[in-house]
N, C-alpha and C positions, 0 to 999 in steps of 0.2 A: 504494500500500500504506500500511497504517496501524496503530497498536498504540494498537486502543480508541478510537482516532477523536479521538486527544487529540495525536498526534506524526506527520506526516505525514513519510512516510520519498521521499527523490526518488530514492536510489540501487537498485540492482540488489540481489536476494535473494543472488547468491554473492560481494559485496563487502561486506554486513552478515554475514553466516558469516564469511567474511575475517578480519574485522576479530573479531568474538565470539571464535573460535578462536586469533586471537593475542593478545588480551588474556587472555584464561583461560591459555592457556599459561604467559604471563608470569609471572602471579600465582602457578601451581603452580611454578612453576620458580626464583622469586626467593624464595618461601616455603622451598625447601629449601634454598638457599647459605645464606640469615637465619638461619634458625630452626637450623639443624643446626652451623653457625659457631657461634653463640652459646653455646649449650647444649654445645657439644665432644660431640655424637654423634655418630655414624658413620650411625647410619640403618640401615636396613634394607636386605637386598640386592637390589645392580642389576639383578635378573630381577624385581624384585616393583614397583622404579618402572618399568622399560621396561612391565609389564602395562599399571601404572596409563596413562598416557599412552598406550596403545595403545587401552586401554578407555575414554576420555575422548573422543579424536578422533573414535572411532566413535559415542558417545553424542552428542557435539558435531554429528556427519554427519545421523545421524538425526534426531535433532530439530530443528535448524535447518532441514533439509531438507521437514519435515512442518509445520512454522513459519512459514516464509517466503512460500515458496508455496503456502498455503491449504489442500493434501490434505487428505483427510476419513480418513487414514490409522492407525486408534485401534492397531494391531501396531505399526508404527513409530516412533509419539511415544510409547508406555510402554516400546519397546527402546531409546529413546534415553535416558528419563528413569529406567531402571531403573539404562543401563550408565552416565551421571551420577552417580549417587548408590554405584555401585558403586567408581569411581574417588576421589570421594569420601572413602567409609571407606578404599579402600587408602590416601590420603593423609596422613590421621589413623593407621594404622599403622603408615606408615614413619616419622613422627614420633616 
C-alpha cells in the first residue's frame, strides 16, 4: 500500500486506523482539558461531547475503512467525511 506512490506504508490497514484514531482522539481530548482550563469554561454539556466523539469514531471507521483498503465505496467515504466534519463543528461548539 501507498499514499501517492511517495510513502510506502509496510504495516497493516487496521494498525494505521489504530494509530489515526488514537492520535485524533488525543488531540480532541487534550484540546479540551487546554483550552477549557485556560479560558475557566465549563464547556458545553457532557451529552453534546459524548455525541461528538461518538460521531468522530464513526466518521474515523468509515473513512479509514474506505481509505485503507482501496473500496471504490463513494456512500461510505462522504459518511465518513460528512460525520468528520460534523464532529468537527461540534468541537468548535463546545468550545
Amino acid at each position: 500500500m501507498s499514499l501517492s506512490n511517495l510513502l510506502q506504508i509496510s504495516k497493516d490497514p487496521i494498525f494505521i486506523l489504530l494509530l489515526y484514531g488514537f492520535v485524533t482522539q488525543l488531540i480532541f481530548g487534550v484540546s479540551y482539558i487546554f483550552v477549557l482550563g485556560v479560558s475557566r469554561h465549563s464547556g458545553a454539556s457532557y451529552k453534546t461531547i459524548i455525541a461528538e466523539y461518538i460521531i468522530l469514531n464513526a466518521g474515523i471507521i468509515a473513512f479509514g475503512s474506505v481509505a485503507l483498503t482501496g473500496q471504490r465505496n463513494a456512500t461510505v467515504l462522504l459518511f465518513g467525511l460528512f460525520a468528520l466534519l460534523i464532529a468537527v463543528m461540534l468541537h468548535s461548539v463546545n468550545m
